[in-house]
Phi, psi and omega in degrees: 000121180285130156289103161269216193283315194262043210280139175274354132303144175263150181301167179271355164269030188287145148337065221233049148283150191027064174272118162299013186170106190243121201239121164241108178235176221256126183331317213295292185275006218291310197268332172291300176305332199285329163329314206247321167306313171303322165304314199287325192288316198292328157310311154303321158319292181316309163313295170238011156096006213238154171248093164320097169274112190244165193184107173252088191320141138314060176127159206279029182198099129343113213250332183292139180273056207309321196331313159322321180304265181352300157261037170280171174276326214237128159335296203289002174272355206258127180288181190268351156198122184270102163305002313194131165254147168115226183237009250235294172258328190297320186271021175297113150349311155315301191290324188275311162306328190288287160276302182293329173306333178299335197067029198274351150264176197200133187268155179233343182298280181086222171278004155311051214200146166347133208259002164304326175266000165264295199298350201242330144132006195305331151309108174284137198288332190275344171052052171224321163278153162226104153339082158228037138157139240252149172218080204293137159231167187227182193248139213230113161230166202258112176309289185313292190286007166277345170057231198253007163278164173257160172302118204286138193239347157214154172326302179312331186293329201263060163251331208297125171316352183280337175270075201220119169100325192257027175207140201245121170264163189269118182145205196217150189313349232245312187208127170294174162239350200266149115297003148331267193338286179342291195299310178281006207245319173285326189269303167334305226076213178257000185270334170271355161292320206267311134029288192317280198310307180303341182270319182264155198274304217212163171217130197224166173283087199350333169297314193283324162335280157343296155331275185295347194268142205071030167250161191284007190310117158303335180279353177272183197219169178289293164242147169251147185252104168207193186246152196293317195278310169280337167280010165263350168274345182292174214255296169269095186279005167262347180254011195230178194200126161265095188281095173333106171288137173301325161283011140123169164261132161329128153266099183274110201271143158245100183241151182234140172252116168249143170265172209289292174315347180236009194308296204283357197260278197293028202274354180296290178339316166281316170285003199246277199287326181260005187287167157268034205224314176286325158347300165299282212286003200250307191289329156327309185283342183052056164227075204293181194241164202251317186311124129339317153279011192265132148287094195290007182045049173276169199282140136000080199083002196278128173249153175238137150305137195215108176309337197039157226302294191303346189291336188268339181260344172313319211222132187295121161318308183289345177264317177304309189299328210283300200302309197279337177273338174267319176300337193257310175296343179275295199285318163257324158349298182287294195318323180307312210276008177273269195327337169272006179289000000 
């Protein structure tokens, strides 16, 4: 189903005071969700008569200032159901003291979910958040330019000093974009980040990842740090290996916040974001699903990571990101700036 112009979703110029639906998704799938959402709104029109205001920003750099969301103070400032991925706004500390703390949400799900993601710890115990589906990453390697090393088999590996040089993370000298670091950062420390660092070539943007491996590119690297939907677009699948890591690929989490009061109002909305029907199609995409009934075709045995619950209300998010993102640009930077030495 194409979105057109008089499309029944709102535009980036709306309003977006007393929104029934606010969707911040992942570039890759943006238009499959907006696809399916639309369905989900039009149907409910049809049914009751009623025009749902939902509103999913348009392109992967948001014209809209979402910032207000975030901080509002007052429930009723809030939409009646948010979607939102990563670690970035939904775990803010702020947001989380304000609001999610408040008991003004409610998760609908329970353990009802794919048992890779019940075994990974993904049901939040506070029955606030709803998971429903994932953007896992995982590690992408260039055969050739791994030579005579071995093939790295968990995260902890690509800590080894035998990897010095040979591995390209997601970001920019300026900001990672990867949530790896997070993750290594938690089981490591800070000794496993400069570990990290003393290991990478580069920091690039996964398309460009994606491109180059397995290519004769001298600027590519031996491994790559990326999400299971772009190292499944690279094009040379004989010169490359997509490594599961055994101790699971990373969870970059896709989540709905409902409040509790509007659970029985909005239940199209919620059954929609958490349904099967978009589940499959998200899961097409190796962007796998919480639904139980969707089959995500994961690898043989594939396990997932999880930061987990208790780790994100222990600890300010927003600063475990600040921190961990500044320890790694401070750290190659100076690596860089030897190397112009």
């Amino acid at each position: 189903m194409d979105l057109m112009q008089d499309s029944i979703l709102l535009d980036d110029d709306c309003n977006l005071n007393d929104l029934n639906f606010l969707g911040i998704i992942a570039c890759s799938v943006r238009q499959t969700f907006k696809e399916e959402l639309e369905k989900a709104v039009t149907e409910y029109k049809n049914k009751k008569d009623i025009t749902l205001k939902a509103y999913v920003p348009s392109g992967c750099s948001c014209k809209a200032d979402l910032s207000s969301i975030w901080e509002a103070n007052n429930i009723d400032d809030f939409p009646d159901v948010m979607a939102a991925n990563g670690f970035k706004d939904e775990f803010k500390k702020g947001f989380m003291n304000t609001l999610t703390d408040k008991g003004y949400f409610k998760s609908v799900r329970g353990e009802n979910i794919n048992k890779e993601f019940l075994e990974a710890g993904c049901v939040d115990p506070k029955g606030v958040y709803n998971m429903y589906a994932v953007s896992p990453s995982v590690i992408l390697v260039d055969k050739n330019k791994l030579k005579d090393l071995p093939m790295p088999k968990s995260w902890g590996d690509l800590l080894n000093p035998i990897y010095k040089n040979n591995i390209i993370v997601g970001g920019t000298p300026e900001e990672l974009s990867d949530s790896a670091v997070l993750y290594i950062y938690k089981e490591y420390g800070e000794d496993g980040v400069k570990k990290l660092v003393q290991n990478t070539k580069n920091l690039w943007h996964p398309s460009k990842m994606s491109k180059t491996a397995g290519t004769m590119n001298t600027e590519g690297a031996a491994i790559y740090i990326m999400s299971w939907f772009f190292a499944k677009t690279c094009p040379n699948t004989e010169k490359t290996a997509i490594v599961w890591p055994e101790d699971g690929a990373l969870i970059n989490p896709m989540c709905v916040l409902a409040k509790e009061s509007k659970i029985s109002k909005m239940d199209a909305l919620i059954n929609f974001a958490l349904g099967e029907e978009l589940g499959s199609k998200l899961a097409d995409s190796y962007f796998p699903s919480l639904n139980p009934k969707v089959d995500n075709k994961l690898p043989e045995s594939a396990k997932f990571k999880w930061l987990g619950w208790d780790y994100i209300r222990e600890n300010s998010m927003d600063e475990i990101r600040n921190i961990t993102n500044t320890m790694f640009i401070n750290e190659w930077k100076s690596k860089i700036k030897k190397w112009k030495v």
